[in-house]
C-alpha positions in Angstrom: -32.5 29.2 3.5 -33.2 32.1 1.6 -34.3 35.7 3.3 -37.4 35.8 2.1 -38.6 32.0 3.2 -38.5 34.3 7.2 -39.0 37.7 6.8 -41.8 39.4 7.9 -44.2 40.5 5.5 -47.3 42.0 7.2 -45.3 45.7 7.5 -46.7 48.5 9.4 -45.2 51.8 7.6 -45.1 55.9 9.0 -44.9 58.8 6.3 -41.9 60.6 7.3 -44.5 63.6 7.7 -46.5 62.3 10.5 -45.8 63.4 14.3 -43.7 61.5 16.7 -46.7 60.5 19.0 -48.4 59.1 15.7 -45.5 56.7 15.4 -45.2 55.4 19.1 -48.7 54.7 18.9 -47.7 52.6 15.5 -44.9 51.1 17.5 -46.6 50.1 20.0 -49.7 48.9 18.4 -47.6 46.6 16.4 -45.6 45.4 19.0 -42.7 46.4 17.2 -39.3 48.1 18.2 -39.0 49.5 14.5 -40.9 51.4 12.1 -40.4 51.8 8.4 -40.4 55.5 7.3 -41.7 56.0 3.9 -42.2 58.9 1.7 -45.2 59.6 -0.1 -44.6 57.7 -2.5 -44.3 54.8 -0.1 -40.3 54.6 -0.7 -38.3 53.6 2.2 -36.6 56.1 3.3 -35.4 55.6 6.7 -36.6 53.6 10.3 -37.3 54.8 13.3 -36.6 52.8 16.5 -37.3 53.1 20.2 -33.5 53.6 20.6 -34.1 56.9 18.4 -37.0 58.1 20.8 -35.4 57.3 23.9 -32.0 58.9 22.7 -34.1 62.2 21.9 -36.0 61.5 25.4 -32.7 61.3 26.8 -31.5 64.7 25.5 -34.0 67.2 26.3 -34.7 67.8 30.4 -37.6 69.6 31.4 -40.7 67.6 31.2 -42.6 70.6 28.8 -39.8 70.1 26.3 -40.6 66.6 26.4 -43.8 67.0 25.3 -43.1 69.1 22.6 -40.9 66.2 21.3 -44.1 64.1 20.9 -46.3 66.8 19.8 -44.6 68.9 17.5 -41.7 66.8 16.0 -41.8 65.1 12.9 -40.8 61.6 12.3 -38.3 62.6 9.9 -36.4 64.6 12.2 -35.7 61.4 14.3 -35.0 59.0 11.8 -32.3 56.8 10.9 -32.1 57.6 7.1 -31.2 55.1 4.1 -31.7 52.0 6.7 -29.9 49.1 5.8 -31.8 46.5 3.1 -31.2 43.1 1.8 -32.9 41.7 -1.5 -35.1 38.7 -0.5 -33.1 36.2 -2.3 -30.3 36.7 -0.5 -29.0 34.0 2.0 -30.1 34.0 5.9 -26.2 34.1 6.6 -25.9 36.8 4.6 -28.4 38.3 6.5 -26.9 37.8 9.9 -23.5 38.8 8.7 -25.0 42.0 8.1 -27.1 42.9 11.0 -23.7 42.1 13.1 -21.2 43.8 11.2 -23.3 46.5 11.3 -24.8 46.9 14.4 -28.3 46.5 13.7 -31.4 45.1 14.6 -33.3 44.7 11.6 -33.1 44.6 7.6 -35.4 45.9 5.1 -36.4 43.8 2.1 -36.7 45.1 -0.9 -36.3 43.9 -4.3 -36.5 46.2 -7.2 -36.7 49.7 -4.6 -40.2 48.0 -3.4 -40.1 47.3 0.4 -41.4 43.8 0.3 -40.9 43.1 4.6 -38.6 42.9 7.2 -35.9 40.0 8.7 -35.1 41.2 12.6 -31.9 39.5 14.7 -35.2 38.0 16.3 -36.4 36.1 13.5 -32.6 34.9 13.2 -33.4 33.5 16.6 -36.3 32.3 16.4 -35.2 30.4 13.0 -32.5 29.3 14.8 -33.9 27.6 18.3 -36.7 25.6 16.2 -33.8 24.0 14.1 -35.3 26.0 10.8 -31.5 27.0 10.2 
């Protein structure tokens, strides 16, 4: 089974420009724990997670710095940059060699520097429990 036969195509992106409230908004309208950062060109240029929210959360104590985390901080300044990506025909083992080696949740797909989707540990699962791999 081939990456691309389970990853998920239907991507919902952020500009690395937009605010940090903008993009939990995206997160959470998508139902997603990851987000796709791309430039204005629409290149992938990094993800940001609810781990990378959370951790900045975490790091700042009174409650009106916290708001100026989700007001006045820009998506690029919590991102993961050059996320991890995997070319679409690459093998589903490949792909789960990957994600554990490395610690991750998610790989972009992206053939030819166009982000075509995304394959999460979940979709790994998923492929897994209904006997698809």
């Amino acid at each position: 089974m081939r990456v691309s036969e389970l990853m998920q195509s239907n991507l919902v992106t952020i500009p690395s420009e937009s605010l940090v409230s903008e993009a939990i908004i995206a997160l959470a309208d998508a139902h997603v724990t990851g987000l796709p950062v791309v430039d204005a060109h629409g290149h992938l240029v990094g993800v940001l997670s609810t781990s990378d929210i959370l951790s900045a959360l975490a790091e700042r104590s009174p409650e009106d710095e916290r708001g100026v985390l989700f007001e006045s901080t820009l998506v690029r300044d919590l991102m993961t940059p050059r996320p991890m990506t995997i070319p679409p025909q690459a093998p589903m083992k490949e792909a789960a060699r990957q994600m554990l080696y490395a610690n991750v949740h998610r790989l972009f797909v992206e053939k030819d520097g166009e982000l075509l989707g995304v394959i999460s540990q979940t979709d790994v699962v998923r492929a897994v429990a209904n006997a698809r791999v």
